[in-house]
C-alpha positions as CSV (number, residue, x, y, z in Angstrom):
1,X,30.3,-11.2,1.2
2,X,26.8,-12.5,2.1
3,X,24.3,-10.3,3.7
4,X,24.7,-10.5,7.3
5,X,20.9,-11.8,8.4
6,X,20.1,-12.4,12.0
7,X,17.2,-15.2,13.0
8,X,15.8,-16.4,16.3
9,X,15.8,-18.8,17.4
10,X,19.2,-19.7,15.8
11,X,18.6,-23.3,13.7
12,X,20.9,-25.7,15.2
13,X,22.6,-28.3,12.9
14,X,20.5,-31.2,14.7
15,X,17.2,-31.1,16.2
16,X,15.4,-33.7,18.6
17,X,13.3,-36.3,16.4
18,X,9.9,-34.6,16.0
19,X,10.7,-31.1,16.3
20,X,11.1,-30.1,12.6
21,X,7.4,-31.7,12.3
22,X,6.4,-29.3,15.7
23,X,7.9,-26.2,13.6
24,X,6.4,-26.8,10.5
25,X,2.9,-27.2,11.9
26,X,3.9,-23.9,14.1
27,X,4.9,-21.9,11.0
28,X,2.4,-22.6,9.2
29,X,-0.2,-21.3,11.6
30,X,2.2,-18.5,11.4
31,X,1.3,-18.1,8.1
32,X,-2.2,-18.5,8.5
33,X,-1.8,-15.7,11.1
34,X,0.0,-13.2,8.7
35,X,-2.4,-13.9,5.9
36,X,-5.3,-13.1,8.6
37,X,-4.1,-10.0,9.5
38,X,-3.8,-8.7,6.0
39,X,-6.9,-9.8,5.2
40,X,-8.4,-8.2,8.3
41,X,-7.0,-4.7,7.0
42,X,-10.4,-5.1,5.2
43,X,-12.2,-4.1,8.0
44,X,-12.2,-0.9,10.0
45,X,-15.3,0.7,11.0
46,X,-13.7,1.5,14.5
47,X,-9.9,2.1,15.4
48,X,-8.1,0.1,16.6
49,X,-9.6,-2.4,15.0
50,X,-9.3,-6.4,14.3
51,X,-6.1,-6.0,12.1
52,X,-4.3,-4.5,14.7
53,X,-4.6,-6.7,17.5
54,X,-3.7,-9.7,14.8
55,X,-0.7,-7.5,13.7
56,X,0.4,-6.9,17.3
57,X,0.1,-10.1,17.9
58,X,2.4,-11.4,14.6
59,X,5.0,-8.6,15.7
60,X,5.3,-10.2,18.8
61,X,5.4,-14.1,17.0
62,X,7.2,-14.1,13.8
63,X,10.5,-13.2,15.5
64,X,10.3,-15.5,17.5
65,X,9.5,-18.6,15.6
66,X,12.2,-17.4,12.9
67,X,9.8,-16.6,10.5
68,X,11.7,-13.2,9.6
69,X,15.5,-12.2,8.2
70,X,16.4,-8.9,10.0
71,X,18.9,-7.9,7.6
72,X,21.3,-4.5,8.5
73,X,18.9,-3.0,5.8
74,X,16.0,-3.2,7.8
75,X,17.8,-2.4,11.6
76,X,18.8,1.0,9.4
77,X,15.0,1.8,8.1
78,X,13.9,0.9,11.8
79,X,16.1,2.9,13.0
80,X,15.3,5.9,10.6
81,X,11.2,5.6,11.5
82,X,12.0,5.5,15.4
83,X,13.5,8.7,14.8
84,X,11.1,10.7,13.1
85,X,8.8,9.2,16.0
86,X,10.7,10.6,18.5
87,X,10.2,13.6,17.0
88,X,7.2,13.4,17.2
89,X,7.0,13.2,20.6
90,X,8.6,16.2,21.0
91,X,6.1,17.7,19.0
92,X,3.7,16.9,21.1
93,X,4.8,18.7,23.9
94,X,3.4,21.9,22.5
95,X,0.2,20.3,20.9
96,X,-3.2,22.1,22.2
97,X,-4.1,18.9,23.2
98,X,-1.0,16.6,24.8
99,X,-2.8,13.7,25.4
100,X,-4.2,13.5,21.8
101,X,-0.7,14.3,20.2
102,X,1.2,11.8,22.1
103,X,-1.3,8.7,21.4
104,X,-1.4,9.9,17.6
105,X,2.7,9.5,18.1
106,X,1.9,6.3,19.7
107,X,0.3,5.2,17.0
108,X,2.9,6.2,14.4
109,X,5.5,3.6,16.4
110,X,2.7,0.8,15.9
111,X,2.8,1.4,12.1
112,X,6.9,1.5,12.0
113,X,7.5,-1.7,14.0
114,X,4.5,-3.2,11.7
115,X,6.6,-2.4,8.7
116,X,9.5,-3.3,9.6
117,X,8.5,-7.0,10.8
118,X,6.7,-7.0,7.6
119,X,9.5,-6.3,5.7
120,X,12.1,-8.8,7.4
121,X,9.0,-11.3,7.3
122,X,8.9,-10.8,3.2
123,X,13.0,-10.9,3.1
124,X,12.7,-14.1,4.5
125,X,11.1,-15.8,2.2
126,X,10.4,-13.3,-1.0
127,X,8.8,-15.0,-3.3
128,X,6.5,-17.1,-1.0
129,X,5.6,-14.3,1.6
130,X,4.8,-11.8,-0.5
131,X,2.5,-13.9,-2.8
132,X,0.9,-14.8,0.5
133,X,0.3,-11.0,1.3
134,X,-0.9,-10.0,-1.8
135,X,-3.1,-12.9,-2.1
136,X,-4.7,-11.9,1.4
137,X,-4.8,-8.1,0.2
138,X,-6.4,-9.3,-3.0
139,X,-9.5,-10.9,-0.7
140,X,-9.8,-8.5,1.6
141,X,-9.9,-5.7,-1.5
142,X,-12.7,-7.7,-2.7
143,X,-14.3,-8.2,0.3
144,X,-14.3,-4.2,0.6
145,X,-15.2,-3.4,-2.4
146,X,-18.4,-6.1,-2.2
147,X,-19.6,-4.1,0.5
148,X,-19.4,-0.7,-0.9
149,X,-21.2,-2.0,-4.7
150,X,-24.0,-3.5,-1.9
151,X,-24.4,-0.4,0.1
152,X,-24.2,2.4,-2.9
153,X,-27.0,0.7,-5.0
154,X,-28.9,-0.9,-2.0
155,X,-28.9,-4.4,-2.8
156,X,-29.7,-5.2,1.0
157,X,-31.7,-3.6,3.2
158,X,-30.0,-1.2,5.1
159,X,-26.7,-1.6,3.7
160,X,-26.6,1.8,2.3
161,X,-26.6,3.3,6.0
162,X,-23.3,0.7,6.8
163,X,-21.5,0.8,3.5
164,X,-21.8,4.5,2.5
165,X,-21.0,7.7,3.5
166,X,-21.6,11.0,1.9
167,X,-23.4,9.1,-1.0
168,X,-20.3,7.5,-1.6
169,X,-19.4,3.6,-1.5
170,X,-17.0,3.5,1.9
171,X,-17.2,0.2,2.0
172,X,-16.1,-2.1,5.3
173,X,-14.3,1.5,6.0
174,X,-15.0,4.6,7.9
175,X,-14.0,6.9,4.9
176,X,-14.6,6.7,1.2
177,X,-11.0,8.7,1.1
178,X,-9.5,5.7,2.5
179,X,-11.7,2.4,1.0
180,X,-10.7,4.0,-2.8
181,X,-7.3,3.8,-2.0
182,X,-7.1,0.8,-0.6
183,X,-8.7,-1.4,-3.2
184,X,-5.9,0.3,-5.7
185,X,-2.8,-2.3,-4.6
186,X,-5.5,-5.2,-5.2
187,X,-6.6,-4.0,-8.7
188,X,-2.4,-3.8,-9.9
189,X,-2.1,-7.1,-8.5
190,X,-5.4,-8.6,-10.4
191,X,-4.3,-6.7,-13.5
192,X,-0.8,-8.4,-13.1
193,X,-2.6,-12.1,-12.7
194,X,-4.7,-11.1,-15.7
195,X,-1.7,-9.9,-17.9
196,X,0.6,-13.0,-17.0
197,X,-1.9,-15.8,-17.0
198,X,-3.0,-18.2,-20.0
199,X,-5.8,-16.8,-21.4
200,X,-7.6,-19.9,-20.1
201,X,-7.2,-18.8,-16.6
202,X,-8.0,-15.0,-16.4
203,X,-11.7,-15.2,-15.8
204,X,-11.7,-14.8,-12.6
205,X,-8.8,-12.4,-12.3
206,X,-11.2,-10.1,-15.0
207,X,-14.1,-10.6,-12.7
208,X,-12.4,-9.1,-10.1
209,X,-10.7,-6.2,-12.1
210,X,-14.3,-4.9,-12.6
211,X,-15.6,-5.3,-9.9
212,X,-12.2,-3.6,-7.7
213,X,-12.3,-0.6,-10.7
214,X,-16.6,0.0,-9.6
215,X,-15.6,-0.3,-6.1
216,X,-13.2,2.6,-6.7
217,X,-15.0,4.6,-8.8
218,X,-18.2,4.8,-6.7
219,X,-16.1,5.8,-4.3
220,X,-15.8,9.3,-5.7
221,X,-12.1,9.9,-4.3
222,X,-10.0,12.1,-6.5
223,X,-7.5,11.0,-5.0
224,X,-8.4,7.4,-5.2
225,X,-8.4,8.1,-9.0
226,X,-5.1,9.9,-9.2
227,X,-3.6,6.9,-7.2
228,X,-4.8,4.3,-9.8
229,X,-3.6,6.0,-12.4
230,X,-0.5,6.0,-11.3
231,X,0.0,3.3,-10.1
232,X,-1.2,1.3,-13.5
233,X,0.7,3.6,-15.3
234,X,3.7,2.5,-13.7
235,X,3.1,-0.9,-13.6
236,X,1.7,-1.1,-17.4
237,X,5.1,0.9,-18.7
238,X,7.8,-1.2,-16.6
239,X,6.3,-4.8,-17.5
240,X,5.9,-3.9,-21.0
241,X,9.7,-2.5,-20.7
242,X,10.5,-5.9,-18.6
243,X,8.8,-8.1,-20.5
244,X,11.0,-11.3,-21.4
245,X,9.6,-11.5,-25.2
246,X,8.0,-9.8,-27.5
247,X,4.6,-11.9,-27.7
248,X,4.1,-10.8,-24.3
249,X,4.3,-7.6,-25.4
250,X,1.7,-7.9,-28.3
251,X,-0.9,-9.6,-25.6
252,X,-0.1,-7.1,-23.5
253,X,-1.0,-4.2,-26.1
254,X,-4.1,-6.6,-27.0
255,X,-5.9,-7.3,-23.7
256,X,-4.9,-3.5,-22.6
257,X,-6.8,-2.5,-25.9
258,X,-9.5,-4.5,-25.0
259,X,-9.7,-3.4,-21.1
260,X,-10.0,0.1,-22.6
261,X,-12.8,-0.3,-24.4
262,X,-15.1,-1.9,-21.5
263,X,-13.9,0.4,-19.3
264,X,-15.1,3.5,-22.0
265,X,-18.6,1.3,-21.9
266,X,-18.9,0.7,-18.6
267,X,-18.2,4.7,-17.9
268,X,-20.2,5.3,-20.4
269,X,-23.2,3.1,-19.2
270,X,-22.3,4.3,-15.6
271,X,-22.9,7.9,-16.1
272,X,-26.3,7.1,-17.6
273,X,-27.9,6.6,-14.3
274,X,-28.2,10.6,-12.6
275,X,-26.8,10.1,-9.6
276,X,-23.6,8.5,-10.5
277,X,-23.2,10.8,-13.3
278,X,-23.9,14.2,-11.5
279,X,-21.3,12.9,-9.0
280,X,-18.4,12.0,-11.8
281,X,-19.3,15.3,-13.1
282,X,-18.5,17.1,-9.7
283,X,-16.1,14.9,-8.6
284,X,-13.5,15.3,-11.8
285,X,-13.0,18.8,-11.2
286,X,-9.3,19.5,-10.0
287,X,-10.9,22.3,-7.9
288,X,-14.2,22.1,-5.4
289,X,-15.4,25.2,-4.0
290,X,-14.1,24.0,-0.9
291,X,-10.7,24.3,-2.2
292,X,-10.7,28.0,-2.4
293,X,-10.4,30.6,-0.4
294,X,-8.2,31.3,3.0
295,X,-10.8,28.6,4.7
296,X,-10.5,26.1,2.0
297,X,-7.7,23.2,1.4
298,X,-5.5,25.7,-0.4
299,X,-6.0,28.4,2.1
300,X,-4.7,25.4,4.4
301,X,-1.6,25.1,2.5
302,X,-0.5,28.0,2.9
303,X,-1.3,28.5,7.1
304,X,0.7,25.6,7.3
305,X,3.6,26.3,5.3
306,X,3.9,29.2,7.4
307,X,3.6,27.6,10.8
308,X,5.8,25.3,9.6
309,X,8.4,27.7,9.0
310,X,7.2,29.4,12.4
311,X,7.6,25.9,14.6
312,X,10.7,23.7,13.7
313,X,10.3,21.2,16.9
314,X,6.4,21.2,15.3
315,X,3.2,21.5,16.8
316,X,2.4,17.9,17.5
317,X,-0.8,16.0,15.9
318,X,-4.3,18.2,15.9
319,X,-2.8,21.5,17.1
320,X,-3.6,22.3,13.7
321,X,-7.4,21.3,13.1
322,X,-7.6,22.4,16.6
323,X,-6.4,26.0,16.5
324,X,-5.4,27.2,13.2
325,X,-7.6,25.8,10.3
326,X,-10.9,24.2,10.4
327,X,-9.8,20.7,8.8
328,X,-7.0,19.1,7.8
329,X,-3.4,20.1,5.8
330,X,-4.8,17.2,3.5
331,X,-1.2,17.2,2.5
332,X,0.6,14.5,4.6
333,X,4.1,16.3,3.7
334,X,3.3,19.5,5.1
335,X,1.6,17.4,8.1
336,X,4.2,15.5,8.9
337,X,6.2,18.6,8.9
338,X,3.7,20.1,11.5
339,X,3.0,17.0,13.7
340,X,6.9,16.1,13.7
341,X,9.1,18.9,13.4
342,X,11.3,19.5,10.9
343,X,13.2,16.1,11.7
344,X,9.9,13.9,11.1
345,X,8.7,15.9,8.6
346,X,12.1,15.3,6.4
347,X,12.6,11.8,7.1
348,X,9.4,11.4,6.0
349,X,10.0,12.9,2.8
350,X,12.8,11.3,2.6
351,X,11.8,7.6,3.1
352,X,8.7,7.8,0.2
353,X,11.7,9.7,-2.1
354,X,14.5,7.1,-1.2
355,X,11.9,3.9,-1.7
356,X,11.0,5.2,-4.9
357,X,14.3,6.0,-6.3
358,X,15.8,2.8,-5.2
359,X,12.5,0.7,-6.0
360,X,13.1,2.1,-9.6
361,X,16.6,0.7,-9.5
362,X,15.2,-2.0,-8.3
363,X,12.5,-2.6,-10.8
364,X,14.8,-3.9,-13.6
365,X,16.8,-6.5,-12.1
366,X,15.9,-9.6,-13.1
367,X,14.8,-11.4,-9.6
368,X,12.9,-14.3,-9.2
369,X,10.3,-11.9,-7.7
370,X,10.5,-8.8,-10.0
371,X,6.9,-9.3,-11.1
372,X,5.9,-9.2,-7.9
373,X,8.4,-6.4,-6.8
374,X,6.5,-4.2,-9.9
375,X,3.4,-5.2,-8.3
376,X,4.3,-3.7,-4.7
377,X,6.5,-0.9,-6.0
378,X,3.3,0.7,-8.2
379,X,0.8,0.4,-5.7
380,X,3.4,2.0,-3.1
381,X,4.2,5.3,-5.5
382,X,0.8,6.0,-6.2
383,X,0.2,6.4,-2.8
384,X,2.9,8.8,-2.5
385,X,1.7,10.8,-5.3
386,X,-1.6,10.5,-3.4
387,X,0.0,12.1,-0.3
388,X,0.0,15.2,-2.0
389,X,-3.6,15.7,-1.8
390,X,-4.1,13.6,1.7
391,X,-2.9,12.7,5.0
392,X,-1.6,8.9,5.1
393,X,0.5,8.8,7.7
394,X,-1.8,6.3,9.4
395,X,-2.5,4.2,6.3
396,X,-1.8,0.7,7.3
397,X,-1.7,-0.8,4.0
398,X,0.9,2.3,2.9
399,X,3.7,0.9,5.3
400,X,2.2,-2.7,4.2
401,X,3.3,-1.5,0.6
402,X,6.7,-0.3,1.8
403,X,7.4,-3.3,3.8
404,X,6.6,-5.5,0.8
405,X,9.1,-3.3,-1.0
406,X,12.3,-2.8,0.9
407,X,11.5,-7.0,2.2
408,X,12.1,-7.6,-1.2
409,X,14.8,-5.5,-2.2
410,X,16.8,-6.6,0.8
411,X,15.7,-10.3,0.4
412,X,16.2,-10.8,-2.9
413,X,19.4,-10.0,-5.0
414,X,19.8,-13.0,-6.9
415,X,20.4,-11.5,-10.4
416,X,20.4,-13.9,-13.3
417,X,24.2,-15.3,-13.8
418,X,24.0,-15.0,-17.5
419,X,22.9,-11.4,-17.4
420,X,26.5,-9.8,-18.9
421,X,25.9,-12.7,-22.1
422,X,22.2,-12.1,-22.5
423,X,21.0,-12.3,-25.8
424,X,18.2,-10.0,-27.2
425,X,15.5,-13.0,-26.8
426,X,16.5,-13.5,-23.1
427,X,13.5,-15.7,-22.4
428,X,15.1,-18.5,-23.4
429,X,17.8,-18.5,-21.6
430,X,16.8,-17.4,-18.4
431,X,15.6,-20.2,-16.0
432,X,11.8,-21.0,-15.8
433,X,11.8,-19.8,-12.1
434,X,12.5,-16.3,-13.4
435,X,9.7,-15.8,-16.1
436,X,6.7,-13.4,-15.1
437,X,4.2,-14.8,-13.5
């Protein structure tokens, strides 16, 4: 039985002369809109900033020009996120600061409608949607990590005041913590173009594997790092593991051979100059000094655990920074925990475990976008490992990545029909459509 899949307005078996040519002019400035807003995400010195009034705006026009599929799936992971919202709103009701709490919640219901258009946007149309995001995420990535490479060395005059912070590259972005981070889902996707192209055609994609992998290095995140390791990790393994033939597999081995050798130069030739060294140096440690100690981020773990334990209806967002601990949980499970409840802070938990362990299920069936589904599904479980170590809550391009990966879980089950009589060479025999790209 078909997925049941809901679209407005309904299509009707004969339109007026002229109006399929008044759609397709509408949906494609649709398009242009979505891959706008994506690319805005590039930009946040302030909050709100552009990208969300463009993303307010598409929430309000995609379901109405039918540009979305709003599978049961989706009304179910809705459904799950307006939950742990309304829990936070309880919350918030004994935050130190109402007001505060309850726009943070606010907020949070932004970011879960955001996804979930997303995601019914991408099931719509898999393939072509989510190249479209990622191609926007791509620019934008490059666009931010431009700025940061300009402002750390001082290429332009006064660009180090805009483009840095803490003597670290931040980029088109108030935080360093959060421009690393973001250029990660753009460097998997680059890495993907430069692993599936003709060898003819990667110059570009390698130009802007370099220049995403400085942008994240000079921004001295650890937990930028830990995220990009991850994530290419995961991606590297499963399309190796995927991969339709074997000589994909040797170039593979052979351009990730090569990549690790300029990357061991350009580290090398990197920590040559002092400052960038001294700050590699500091910055690889797995403990600061701020770390220790009952004031430190550790110390932090453990006040909230304990409040957590204390508070099950929560203590609503900045109770905690407020009255209890001189920064944040930098953990966003124990946060989520503290700023939702016990309800928010376990479907939380929840959603990032479920997405991953059906996202790995996921991962091997053999979709016409599986390449891109790796792409999505790497970035998205770095940045869960990364939640360990930071508060992403409010990361737009985190329910981006989850969007992208439940829209195409939901939108796209068509498994190859000869998969029970594959042979061992199943490139051959598997349509064209379904190769790697």
């Amino acid at each position: 039985m078909p997925a049941l899949t809901f679209e407005w307005p309904p299509r009707s078996s004969r339109n007026p002369p002229g109006e399929d040519a008044r759609r397709s002019i509408v949906h494609a400035l649709a398009l242009g809109l979505v891959w706008t807003a994506v690319a805005a995400g590039a930009i946040v010195f302030t909050e709100p900033a552009p990208v969300d009034l463009l993303t307010v705006i598409m929430i309000v026009l995609l379901p109405v020009i039918g540009l979305v599929a709003i599978k049961p799936g989706l009304i179910v992971f809705l459904s799950i996120w307006l939950a742990a919202a309304a829990s936070a709103f309880v919350a918030s009701a004994f935050s130190t600061d109402v007001a505060r709490s309850t726009i943070h919640s606010g907020i949070s219901v932004y970011l879960y409608v955001g996804a979930f258009v997303f995601a019914a946007f991408v099931a719509r149309r898999p393939v072509l949607h989510t190249r479209l995001v990622l191609h926007a995420y791509q620019w934008a990535a490059v666009i931010a990590a431009t700025a940061g490479i300009i402002g750390y060395f001082g290429i332009v005059p006064g660009a180090s005041d805009l483009f840095t912070k803490f003597s670290r590259a931040s980029g088109t972005f108030k935080d360093p913590n959060v421009y690393g981070p973001f250029l990660v889902p753009a460097l998997v996707y680059v890495l993907h173009q430069v692993l599936t192209r003709p060898l003819l055609r990667i110059a570009v994609p390698a130009a802007m594997l370099m220049l995403l992998g400085l942008g994240i290095l000079l921004s001295f995140s650890r937990g930028a790092w830990i995220n990009l390791a991850v994530a290419v990790a995961i991606y590297g393994y499963f399309s190796f593991v995927c991969a339709r033939t074997n000589r994909h597999r040797l170039k593979m081995l052979v351009l990730s051979l090569i990549g690790a050798c300029v990357i061991g130069a350009a580290l090398f030739a990197a920590t040559q100059i002092d400052e960038i060294g001294r700050l590699l140096q500091d910055r690889a440690q797995l403990s600061q000094s701020y770390d220790e100690g009952p004031e430190g981020r550790f110390g932090g773990h453990e006040k909230a655990k304990k409040l957590i334990i204390e508070n099950p209806l929560g203590l609503g967002a900045g109770s905690f920074t407020s009255a209890y601990h001189h920064e944040d949980v930098h953990n966003v499970y124990l946060s989520m925990f503290l700023n939702a409840g016990w309800l928010g802070g376990l479907i939380f938990a929840l959603m990032c475990g479920l997405t991953t362990l059906y996202g790995l299920r996921h991962v091997f069936k053999r979709t016409a976008s599986q390449a891109l589904f790796l792409v999505a599904y790497a970035a998205f479980v770095g940045n869960v490992v990364e939640g360990f170590v930071v508060d992403i809550d409010h990361w737009r391009h985190f329910y981006l990545l989850m969007a992208l990966v439940w829209g195409l879980m939901l939108g796209d089950r068509r498994i190859a029909t000869l998969r029970t009589r594959e042979p061992r060479r199943p490139a051959k025999i598997l349509p064209a459509v379904l190769v790697m790209r």
